[in-house]
C-alpha positions in Angstrom: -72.8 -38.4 14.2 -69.6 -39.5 11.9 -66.6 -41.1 14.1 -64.6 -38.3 15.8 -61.6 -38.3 13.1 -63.8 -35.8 10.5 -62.5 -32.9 9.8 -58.8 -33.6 11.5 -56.0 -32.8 9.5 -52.9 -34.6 11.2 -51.9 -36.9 14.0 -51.4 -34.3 16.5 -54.8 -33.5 16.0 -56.6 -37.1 16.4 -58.0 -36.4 20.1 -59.7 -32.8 18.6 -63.2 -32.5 17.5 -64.7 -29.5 15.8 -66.7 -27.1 17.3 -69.7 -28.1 15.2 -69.4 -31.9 16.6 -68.7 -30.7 20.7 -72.2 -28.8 20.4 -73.9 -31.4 18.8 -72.7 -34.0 21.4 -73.3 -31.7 24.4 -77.1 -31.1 23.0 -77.4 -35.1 22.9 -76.2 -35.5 26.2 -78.1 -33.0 28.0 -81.2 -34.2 25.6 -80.2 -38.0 27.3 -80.2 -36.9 30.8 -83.0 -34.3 31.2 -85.2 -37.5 29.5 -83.7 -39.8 32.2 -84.5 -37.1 35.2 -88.0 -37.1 33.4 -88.9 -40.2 33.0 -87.0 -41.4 36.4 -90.5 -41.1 39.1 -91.6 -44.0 36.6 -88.6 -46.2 37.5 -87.5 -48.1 39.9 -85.1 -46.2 42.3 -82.6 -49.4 42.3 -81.6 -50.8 39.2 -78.3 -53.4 39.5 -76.4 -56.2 37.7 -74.7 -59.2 39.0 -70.9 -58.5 38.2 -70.7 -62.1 35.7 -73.7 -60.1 33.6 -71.7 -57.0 33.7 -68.5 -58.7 33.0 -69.8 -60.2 29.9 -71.2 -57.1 28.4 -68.2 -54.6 29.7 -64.6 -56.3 30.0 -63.7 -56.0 26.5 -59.8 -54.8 25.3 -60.0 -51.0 24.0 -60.4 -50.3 20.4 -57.4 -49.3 18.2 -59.6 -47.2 16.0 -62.1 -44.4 17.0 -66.2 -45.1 17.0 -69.4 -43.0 16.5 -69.0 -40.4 19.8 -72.8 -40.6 19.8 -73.2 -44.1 20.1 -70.5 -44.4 22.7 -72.4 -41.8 24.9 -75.8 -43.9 24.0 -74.0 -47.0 25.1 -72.8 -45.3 28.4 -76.4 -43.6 29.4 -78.2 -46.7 28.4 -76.5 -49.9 29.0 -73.4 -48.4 31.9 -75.1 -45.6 34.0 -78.3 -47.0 34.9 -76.9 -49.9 36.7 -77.3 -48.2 39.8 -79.0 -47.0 42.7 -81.0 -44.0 42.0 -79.8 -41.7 44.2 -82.1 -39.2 43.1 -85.1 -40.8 42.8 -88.2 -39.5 44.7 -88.7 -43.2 46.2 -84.9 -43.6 47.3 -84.8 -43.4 50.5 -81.8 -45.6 51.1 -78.3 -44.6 52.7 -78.3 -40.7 52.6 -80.2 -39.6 48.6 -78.6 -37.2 46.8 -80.6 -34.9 45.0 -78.8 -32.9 43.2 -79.9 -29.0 41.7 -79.7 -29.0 37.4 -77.5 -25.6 38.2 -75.3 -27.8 40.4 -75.1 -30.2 37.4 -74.3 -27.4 34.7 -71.5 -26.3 36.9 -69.8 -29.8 36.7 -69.9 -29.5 33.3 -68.1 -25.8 33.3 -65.7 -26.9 35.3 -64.3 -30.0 33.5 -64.4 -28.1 30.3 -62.3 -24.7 31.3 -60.2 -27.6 33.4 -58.8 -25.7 36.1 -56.8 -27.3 38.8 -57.5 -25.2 41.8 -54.7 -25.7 43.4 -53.2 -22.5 43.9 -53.8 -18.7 43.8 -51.7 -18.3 40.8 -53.1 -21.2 39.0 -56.7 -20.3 39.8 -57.4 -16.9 41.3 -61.0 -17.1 40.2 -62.4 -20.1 41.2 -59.7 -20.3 44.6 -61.6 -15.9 45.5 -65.0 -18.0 44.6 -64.5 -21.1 47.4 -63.6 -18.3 50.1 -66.8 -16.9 49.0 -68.4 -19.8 49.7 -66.9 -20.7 53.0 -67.3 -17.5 53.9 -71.1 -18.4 53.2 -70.6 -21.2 55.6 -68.8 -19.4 58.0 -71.8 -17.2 58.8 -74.3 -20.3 58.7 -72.5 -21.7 61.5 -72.0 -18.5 63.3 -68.0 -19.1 63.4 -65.7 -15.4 64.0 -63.8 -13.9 61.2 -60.8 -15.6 61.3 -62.3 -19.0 60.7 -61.8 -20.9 57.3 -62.0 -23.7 55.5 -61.2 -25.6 52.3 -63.9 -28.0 49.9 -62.9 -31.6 50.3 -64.3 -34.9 48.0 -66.7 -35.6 50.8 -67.0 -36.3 54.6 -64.2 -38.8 54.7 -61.5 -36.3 53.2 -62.7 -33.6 55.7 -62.9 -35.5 58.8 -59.1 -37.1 58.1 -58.0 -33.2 57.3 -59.8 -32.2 60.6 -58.2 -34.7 62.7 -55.1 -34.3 61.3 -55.7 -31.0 62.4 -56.4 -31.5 65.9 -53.6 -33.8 66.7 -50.7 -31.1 65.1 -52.4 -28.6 67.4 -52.5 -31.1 69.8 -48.7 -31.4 69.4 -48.6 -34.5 67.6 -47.9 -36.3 71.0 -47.3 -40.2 72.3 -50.2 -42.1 72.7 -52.6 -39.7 71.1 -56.0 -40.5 71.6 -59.4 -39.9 69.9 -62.8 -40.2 71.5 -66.3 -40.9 69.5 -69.2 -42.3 70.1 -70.4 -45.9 69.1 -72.9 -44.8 66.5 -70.1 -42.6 64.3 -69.0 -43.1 61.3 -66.8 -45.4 60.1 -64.8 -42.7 58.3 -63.6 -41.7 61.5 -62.5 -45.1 62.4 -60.6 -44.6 58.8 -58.9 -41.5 59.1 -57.7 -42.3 63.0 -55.5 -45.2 60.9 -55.0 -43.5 58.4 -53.7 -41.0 60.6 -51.5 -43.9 61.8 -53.1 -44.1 65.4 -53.2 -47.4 67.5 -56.3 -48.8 67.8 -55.7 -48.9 71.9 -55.9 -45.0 71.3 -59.3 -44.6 69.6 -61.9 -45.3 72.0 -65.8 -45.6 71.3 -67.9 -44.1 73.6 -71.5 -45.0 74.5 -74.8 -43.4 73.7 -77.7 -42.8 75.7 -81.4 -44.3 74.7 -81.8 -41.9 72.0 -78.5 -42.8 70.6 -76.7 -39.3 71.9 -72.9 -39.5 73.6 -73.0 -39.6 76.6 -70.6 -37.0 78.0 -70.0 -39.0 81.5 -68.8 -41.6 80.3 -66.6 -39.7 78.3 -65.6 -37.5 81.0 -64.5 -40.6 82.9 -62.6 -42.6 80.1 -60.7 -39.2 79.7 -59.5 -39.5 83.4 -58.7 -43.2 83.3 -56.8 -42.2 80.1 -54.8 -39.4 81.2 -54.0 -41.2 84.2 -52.6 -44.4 82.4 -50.6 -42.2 80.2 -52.6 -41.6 77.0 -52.8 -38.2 75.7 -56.4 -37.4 74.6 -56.1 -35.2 71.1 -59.9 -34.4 70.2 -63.5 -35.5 70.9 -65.8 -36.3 67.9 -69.4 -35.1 68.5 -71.9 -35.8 65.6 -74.5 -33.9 64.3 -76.7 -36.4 62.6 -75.5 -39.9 62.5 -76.0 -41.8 59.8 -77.7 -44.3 61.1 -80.6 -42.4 63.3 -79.5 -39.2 62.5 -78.9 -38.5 66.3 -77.4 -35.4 67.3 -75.4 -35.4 70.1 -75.4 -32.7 73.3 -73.5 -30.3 71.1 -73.5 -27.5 74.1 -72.7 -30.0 76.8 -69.9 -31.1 74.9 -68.6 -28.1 74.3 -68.3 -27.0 77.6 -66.5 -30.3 78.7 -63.7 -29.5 75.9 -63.2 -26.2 76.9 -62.8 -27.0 80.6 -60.2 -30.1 79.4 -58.2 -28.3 76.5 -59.5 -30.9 74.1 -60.1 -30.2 70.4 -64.0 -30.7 69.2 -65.0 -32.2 66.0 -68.2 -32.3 64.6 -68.9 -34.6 62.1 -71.9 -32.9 60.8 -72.2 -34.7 57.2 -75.3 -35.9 57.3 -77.1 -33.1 59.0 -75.1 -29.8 59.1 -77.0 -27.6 56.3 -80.2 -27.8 58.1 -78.3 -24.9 60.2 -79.6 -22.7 57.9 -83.0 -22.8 58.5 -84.2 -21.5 62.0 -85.1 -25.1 63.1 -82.6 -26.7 62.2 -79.7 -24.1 64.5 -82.1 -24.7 67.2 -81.3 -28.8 66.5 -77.5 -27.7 66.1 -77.2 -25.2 69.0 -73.5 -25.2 70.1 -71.7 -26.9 66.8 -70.7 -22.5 66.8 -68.2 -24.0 69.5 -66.8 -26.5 67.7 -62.7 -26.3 66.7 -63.8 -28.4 63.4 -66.9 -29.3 61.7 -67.3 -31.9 58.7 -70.4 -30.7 55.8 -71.2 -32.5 52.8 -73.2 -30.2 50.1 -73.9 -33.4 48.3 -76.1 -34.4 50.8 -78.7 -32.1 52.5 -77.5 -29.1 50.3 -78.3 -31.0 46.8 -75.2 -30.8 45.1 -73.9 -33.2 42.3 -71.0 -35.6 43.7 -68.8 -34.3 45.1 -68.4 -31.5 47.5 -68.2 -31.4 51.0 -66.1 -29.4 53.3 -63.8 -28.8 56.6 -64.6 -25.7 58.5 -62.3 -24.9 61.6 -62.4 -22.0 63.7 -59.3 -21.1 63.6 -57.8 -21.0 59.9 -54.5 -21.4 60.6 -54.5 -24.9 62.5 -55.5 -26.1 58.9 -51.8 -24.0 57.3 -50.1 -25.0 60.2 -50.8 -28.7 59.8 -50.4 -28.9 55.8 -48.3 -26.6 54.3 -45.3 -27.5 53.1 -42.4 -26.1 51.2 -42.0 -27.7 47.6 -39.5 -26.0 44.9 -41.7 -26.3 41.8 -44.1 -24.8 43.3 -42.5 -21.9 44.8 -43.8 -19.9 41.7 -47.3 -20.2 43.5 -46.8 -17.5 46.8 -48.2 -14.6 46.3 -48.4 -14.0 50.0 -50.6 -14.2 53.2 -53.6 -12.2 51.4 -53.7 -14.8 48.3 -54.4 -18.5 50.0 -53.6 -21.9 48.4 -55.7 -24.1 49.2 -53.3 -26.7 48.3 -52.0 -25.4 52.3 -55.2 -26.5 54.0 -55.7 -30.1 53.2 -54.7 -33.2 51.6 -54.8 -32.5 48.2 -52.6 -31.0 45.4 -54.7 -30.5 42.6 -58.3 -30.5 42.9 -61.5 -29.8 40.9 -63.7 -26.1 41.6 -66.1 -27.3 43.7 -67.5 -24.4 44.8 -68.8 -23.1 41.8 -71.6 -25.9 42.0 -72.7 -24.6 45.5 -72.5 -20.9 44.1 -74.6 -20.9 41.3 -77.3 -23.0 42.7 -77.4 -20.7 45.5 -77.0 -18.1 42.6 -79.5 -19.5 40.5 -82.8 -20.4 43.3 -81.7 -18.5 46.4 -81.6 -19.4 50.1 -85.3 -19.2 51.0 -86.0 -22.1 48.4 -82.7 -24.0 50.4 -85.0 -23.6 53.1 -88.4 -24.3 52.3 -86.8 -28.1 51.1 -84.4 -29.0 54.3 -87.5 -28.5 56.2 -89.4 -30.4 54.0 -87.4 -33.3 54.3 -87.6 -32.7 58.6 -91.5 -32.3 57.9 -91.4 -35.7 56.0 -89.5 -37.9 58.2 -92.4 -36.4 61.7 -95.1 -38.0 59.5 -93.4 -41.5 59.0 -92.5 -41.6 62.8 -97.1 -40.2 63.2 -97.9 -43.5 61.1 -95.7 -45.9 62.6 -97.1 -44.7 66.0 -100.6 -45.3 64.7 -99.5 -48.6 63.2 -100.6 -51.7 64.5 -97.6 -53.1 62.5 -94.6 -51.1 62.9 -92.7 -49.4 66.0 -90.6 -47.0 65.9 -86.8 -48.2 67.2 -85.4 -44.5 67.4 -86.8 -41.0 67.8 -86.8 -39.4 64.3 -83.9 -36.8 63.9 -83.2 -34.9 61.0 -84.3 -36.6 57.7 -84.2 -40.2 59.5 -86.8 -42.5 60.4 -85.5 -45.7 61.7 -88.5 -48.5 62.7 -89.2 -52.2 62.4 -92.3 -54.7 62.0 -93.1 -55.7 65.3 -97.0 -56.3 65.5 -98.5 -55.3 69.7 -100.6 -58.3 69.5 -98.7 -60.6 68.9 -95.9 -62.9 70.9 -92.5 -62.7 68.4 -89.2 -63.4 69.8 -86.3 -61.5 68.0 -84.7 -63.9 66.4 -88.2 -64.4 64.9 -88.8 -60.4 64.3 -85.2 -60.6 62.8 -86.2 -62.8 60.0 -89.5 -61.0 59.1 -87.6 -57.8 58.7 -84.8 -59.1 56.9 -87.6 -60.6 54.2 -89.6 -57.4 54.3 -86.5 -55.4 53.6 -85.8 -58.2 50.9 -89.3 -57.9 49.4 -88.8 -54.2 48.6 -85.6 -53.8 47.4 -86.5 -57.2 44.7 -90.2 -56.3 44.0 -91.5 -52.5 44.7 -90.4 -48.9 43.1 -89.1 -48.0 46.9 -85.7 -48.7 47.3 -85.0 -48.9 51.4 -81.7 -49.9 53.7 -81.2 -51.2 57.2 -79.0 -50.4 60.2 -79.0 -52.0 64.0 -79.7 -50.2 67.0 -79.6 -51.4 70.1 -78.4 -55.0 68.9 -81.8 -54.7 67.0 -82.6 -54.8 62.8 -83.8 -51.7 62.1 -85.7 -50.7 59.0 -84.5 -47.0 58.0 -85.9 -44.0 55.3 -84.3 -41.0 55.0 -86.3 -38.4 53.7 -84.3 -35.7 52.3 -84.6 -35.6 48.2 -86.5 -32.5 47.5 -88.8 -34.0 45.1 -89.8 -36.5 47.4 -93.4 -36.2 48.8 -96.0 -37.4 51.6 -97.4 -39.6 48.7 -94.1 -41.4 47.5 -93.8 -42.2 51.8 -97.4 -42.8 52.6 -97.2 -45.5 49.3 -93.8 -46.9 50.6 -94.8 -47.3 54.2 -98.4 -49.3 53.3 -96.0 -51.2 51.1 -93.9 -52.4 54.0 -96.8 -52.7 56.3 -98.1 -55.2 53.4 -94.8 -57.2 53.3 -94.9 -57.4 56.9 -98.2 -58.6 57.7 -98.2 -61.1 55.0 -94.6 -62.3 56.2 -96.1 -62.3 59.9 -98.7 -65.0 58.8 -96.2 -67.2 57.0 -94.3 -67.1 59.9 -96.8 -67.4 62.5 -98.9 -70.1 60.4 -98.8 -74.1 61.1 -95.9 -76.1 59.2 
């Protein structure tokens, strides 16, 4: 394609392209990233350059004059974007993958070309009626009353600092405020408690049980021994689906302790909170209904492009009550209880349409098909924790929960100490991120290196597992004898 000047007829006009050029580019793009989707199962799933590498090929001033628009897009999906970890790869099964729907994708693109700031009623009425659609959607999943709501955030970190925030204005805002979790959440809870400018003497981590679970006497009894010194407890944080184990905590039992205390429950439900709508997964999730506040992220275990999640409360008004606030050049934008702004229910001002995503993939393949692939990923993660239990090689270090495995090498008949089984994992975990397809991470539970999949791409199958697992079974046995063997 000619540089991006043809056909302009004046400075004002140097940014424009014709409608001629825009089609042609879109039809290259799309041609460039169907191929990559295609040809991705063939790849690696982690592909990365050392910054120096990157530095040399990328820190370069800005041109003054304008360049082929095709061969800067060629540049970016070639030689930028794949320097990455394949999120979306069927043998990623590192972190939390993101698979996201091609419907989900298109959306993205609609949305950054009508370029809508969904701030406000006024500003948006469309997209703003289509995100109470949506939450409304939610709503139901989670079996909250009518008069709960909720507002489309960035991701879990912007929806558990809105939440909080949340609970300690209906807390009062008081002294001393106080925030309880468990020692396997996650960090961005940690975050938004300073962000949220509390002291660190007020955020307390509770411990978990042997399958990684809260456990709701200890926190019953820090509570007291708080309350008596003076601290004034704002909310408990409950997770459904840690990231580490995916553990879910004793959502009913901690209900019923917040409701007898007058403390606010959170759910951080990130990770694992869309599996609600499959008939397993509420049985999993029985009692998050309960919850004053509950943290999803549809670009996780609802395959949406980044990013989306969202902030549910059951109670819409302790999210107004907490951000609205009067401005004068926006005073234009009340149109009055029935027409919300969800400008009033959380951090930001102007946001993308990020519901639009969520509503034509839903649109577009329908719920049963959402289904059929969350309990795929559940079916998937049962069959790693069946062959480690059959292993000779590998033990399990958690109970699978969700789309989590979490094991280690550790071969019965054999006499390792841990700082020895340490070392073997750490290389195994080494071996396949440097020399197989697979692309696995880590985490620690119970002081202890743990070796963790998670199972939830929907293109992933047994066979991409079954390949991965043998694979680490190889590294491991093979680092056992170097390890094991005479110096």
């Amino acid at each position: 394609m000619d540089k991006i000047t043809d056909g302009n007829d004046g400075v004002g006009n140097d940014l424009q392209m014709s409608p001629e050029q825009m089609l042609t580019l879109a039809r290259q793009t799309a041609e460039l990233i169907v191929q990559r989707i295609k040809n991705l199962p063939g790849e690696s799933a982690w592909a990365g350059e050392f910054r120096r590498d990157l530095e040399d090929q990328l820190m370069k001033p800005p041109p003054e004059e304008s360049r082929s628009a095709l061969q800067v897009i060629k540049e970016a999906a070639h030689e930028i974007l794949p320097a990455a970890l394949r999120l979306d790869h069927p043998r990623c099964f590192g972190f939390i993958p993101s698979q996201p729907t091609w419907p989900g994708v298109l959306a993205d693109f609609m949305v950054a070309g009508f370029n809508i700031n969904q701030s406000s009623w006024l500003i948006s009425s469309g997209p703003s009626q289509l995100e109470l659609v949506v939450i409304d959607w939610f709503r139901r999943w989670i079996g909250y009353p009518e008069d709960a709501g909720g507002v489309l955030t960035s991701g879990g970190s912007a929806a558990n600092l809105n939440g909080l925030v949340a609970a300690r204005e209906a807390a009062g805002n008081p002294e001393r405020g106080t925030l309880y979790m468990s020692d396997q959440s996650h960090s961005a809870l940690t975050k938004a408690a300073r962000i949220m400018g509390l002291r660190p003497d007020c955020i307390r981590m509770i411990p978990t049980d042997g399958h990684f679970r809260m456990d709701v006497d200890a926190l019953a009894e820090t509570v007291t021994e708080d309350r008596a010194a003076g601290f004034s407890p704002i909310a408990v944080c409950a997770n459904a689906g840690t990231s580490s184990c995916g553990a879910v905590d004793p959502l009913e039992t901690m209900a019923d302790y917040c409701e007898a205390q007058d403390l606010w429950l959170h759910v951080d439900a990130a990770h694992g909170g869309f599996v609600m709508v499959t008939e397993e997964g509420r049985t999993i999730l029985r009692g998050i209904e309960r919850a004053d506040s509950i943290v999803l992220d549809a670009h996780k275990w609802f395959f949406q492009p980044y990013e989306v999640g969202g902030l549910m409360v059951k109670d819409v008004r302790t999210l107004e009550q907490a951000f609205i606030g009067k401005c004068d050049i926006l005073q234009d934008t009340i149109w009055g209880a029935g027409h919300p702004n969800f400008s009033d229910r959380g951090l930001q001002l102007s946001r993308s349409v990020r519901a639009l995503k969520i509503w034509m993939s839903v649109q577009t393949f329908g719920m049963a098909a959402f289904r059929r692939a969350q309990s795929n990923g559940i079916m998937l993660a049962r069959k790693i924790e069946e062959y480690v239990e059959e292993s000779t090689v590998l033990e399990m270090l958690a109970p699978v929960a969700l789309g989590i495995a979490c094991f280690r090498v550790n071969p019965g008949n054999t006499d390792l100490n841990e700082d020895m089984l340490e070392a073997i994992n750490k290389t195994v975990l080494a071996r396949v991120f440097w020399e197989d397809h697979a692309f696995i991470s880590s985490t620690r539970l119970s002081g202890m290196l743990a070796l963790r999949m998670c199972v939830i791409n929907y293109t992933t199958t047994w066979y991409e597992v079954h390949e991965t697992l043998d694979t680490i079974s190889k590294f491991g046995m093979e680092g056992l004898v170097q390890d094991v063997s005479p110096s």
